[in-house]
N, C-alpha and C positions, 0 to 999 in steps of 0.2 A: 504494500500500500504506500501510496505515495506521500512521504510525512510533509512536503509543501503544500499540498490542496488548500486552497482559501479556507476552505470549510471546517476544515480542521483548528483554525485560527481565528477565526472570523469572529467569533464573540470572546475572546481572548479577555477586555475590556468591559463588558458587559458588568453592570449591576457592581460597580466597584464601590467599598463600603464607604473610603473615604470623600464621596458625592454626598454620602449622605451624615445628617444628626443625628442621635439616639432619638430625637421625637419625631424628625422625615422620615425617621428608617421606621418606626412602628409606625406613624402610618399609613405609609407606604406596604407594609407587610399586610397590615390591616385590609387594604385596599384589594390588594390582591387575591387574600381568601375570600372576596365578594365571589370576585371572577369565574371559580372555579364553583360556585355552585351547581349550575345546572351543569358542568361535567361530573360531578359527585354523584347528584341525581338521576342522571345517566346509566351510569354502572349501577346503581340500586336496583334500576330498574329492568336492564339489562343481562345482568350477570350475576349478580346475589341471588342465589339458591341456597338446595339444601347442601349442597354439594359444598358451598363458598368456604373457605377457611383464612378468608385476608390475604392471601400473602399477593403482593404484588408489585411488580417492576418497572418503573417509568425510564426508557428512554431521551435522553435530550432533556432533560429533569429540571434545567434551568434554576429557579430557586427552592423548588420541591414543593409551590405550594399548594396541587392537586395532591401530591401524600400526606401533606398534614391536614386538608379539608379531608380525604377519607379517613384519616386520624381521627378527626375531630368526631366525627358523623358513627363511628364506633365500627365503621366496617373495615380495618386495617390491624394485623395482628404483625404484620410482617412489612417494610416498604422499603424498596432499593430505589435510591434515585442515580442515574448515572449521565454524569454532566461531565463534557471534555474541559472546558470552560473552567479555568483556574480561580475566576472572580466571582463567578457567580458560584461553582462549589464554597468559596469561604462564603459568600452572601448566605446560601441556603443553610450554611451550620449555624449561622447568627438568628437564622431567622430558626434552627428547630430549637436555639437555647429559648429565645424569645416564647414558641408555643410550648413549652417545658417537655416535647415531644420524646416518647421514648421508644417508640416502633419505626422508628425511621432512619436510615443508613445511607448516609449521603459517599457514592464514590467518584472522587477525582478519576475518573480512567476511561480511557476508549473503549470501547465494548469491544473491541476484538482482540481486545489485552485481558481480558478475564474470561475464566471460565464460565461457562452457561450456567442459570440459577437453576435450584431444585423445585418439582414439584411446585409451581404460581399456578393463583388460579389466574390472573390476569396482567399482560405486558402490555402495555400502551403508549403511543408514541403519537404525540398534539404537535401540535403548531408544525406541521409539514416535516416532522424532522427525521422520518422516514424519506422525504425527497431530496433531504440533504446530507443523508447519510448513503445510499444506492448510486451518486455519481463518486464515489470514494473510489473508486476499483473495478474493473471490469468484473468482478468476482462478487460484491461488497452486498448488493442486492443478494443474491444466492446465500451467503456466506450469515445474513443479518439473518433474515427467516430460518437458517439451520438454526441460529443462537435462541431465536425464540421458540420455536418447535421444542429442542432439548429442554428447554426452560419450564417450558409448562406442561403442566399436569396432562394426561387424555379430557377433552373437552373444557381446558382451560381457552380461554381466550384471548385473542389478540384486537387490540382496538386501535385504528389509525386516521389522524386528521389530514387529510389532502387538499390539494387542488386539480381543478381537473382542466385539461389541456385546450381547451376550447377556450376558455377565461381567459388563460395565460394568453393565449395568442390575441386575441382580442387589449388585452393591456398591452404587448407590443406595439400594436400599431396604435394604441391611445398616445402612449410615451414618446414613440420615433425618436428610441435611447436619449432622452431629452430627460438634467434632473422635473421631477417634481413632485408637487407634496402631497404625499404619502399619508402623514397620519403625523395627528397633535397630541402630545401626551397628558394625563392631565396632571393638575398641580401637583401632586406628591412626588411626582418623576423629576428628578436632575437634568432629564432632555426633553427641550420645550416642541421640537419637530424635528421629521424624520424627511427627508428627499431622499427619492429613488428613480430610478430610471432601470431598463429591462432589454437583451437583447440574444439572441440565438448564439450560441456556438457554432462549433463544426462537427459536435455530436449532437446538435438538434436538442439540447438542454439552455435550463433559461441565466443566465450570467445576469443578474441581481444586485445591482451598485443602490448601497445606501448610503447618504450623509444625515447623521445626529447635529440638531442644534442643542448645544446647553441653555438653559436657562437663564436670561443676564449675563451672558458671559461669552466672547468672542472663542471660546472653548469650541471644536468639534473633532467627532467621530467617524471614522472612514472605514468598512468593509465591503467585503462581496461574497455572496454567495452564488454558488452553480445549483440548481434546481431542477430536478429529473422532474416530469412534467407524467402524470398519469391518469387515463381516463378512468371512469368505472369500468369498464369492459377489461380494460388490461389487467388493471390491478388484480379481481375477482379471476383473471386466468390466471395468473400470476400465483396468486395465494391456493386454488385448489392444485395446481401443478409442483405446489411443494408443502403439500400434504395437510392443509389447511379446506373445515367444509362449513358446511351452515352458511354461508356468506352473504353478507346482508349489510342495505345501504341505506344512511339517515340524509335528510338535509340540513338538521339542524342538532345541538346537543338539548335547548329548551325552546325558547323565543326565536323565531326567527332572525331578530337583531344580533343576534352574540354568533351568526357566521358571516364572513365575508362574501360578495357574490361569487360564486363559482366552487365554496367551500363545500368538502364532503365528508362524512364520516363512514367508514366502514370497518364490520366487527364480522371475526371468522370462527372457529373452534378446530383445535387442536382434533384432530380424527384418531 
């Protein structure tokens, strides 16, 4: 695997403590368990049976705060969060001292630096970080769903947030790799807006430029990400061709509002 990939670095930055105060950082943290409610809900309603024993795996885990909302909600016996992301792992440890969390295991490491977990009943992988994990390697897609197959139980679950490739190409020609603005963060965030722009490679993947504004402050943030782009159709062949069944597509986790246009969700079972 190729240890320069953007993607691999790209949030290197991200969610750094010193942006924040002890009173912006709670509430800030605060803010974010709002977030993740209707994904909590979601899985309640989805995947809790009789069968369910908590344990579960978030991919791309960011600040972990969908493991401490199923912490909180009493459905998490077990929670790996696994974030490449150096700033925002020490972020998510501050924020489990914060929720006095003790079922939650925050690891610094790329997923194909550690062994597959035992027995989950559910791996989940939001904010597209399944698309930005499968352009890592001609291999990395294949190599990802071996890791979550071993991982979980027979009729554990996989749950994943996409986009789907008809959007994307539509946002190309909106952009014509021109920046523009993306999304206003709200007051508790350190960055007041985001500029992006969007353009193809020469593997027909979407190359992702964003600039962070700070707030009051001529301060900015510069990454890219590469973004494998997948239909419902692919993905659902994709996932029964490596040994995943049930498969099944939402539009939304609650309200219509809380997905972007062209946002998918799709959940499988381990066969």
């Amino acid at each position: 695997m190729r240890k320069f990939h953007p993607n691999l670095t790209a949030y290197d930055n991200v969610e750094q403590l010193e942006n924040f105060t002890e009173e912006s950082f709670k509430r800030y943290c605060d803010e974010k368990l709002k977030t993740v409610t209707q994904n909590v809900s979601f899985i309640s309603d989805n995947c809790v049976d009789s069968s369910w024993k908590g344990k579960v795996c978030e991919i791309g885990s960011g600040n972990s705060k969908l493991l401490y909302g199923l912490e909180n909600e009493g459905l998490l016996t077990k929670g790996i969060g696994i974030e490449i992301s150096r700033s925002r792992h020490k972020f998510a440890e501050k924020f489990r001292l914060y929720m006095n969390s003790r079922k939650v295991r925050n690891l610094n490491e790329n997923i194909f630096d550690i062994p597959p977990r035992k027995e989950l009943d559910l791996v989940i992988g939001i904010d597209i970080v399944f698309q930005l994990i499968s352009p890592l390697s001609n291999d990395a897609e294949k190599k990802l769903l071996l890791w979550i197959k071993k991982s979980l139980r027979k009729g554990g679950f996989i749950i994943l947030e996409l986009w789907d490739f008809e959007h994307i190409l539509k946002l190309l020609q909106i952009s014509q790799n021109k920046l523009r603005l993306w999304e206003e963060f709200s007051k508790n965030d350190p960055f007041e807006f985001v500029l992006a722009s969007m353009s193809l490679n020469k593997e027909k993947d979407i190359v992702w430029e964003k600039l962070f504004l700070k707030r009051n402050s001529k301060e900015r943030s510069k990454f890219i990400n590469i973004l494998r782009p997948y239909s419902p159709e692919k993905i659902k062949s994709i996932l029964e061709l490596n040994g995943f069944g049930s498969v099944k597509f939402y539009k939304k986790w609650g309200n219509e509002s809380d997905q972007a246009p062209g946002e998918y969700i799709v959940s499988a079972c381990k066969l």
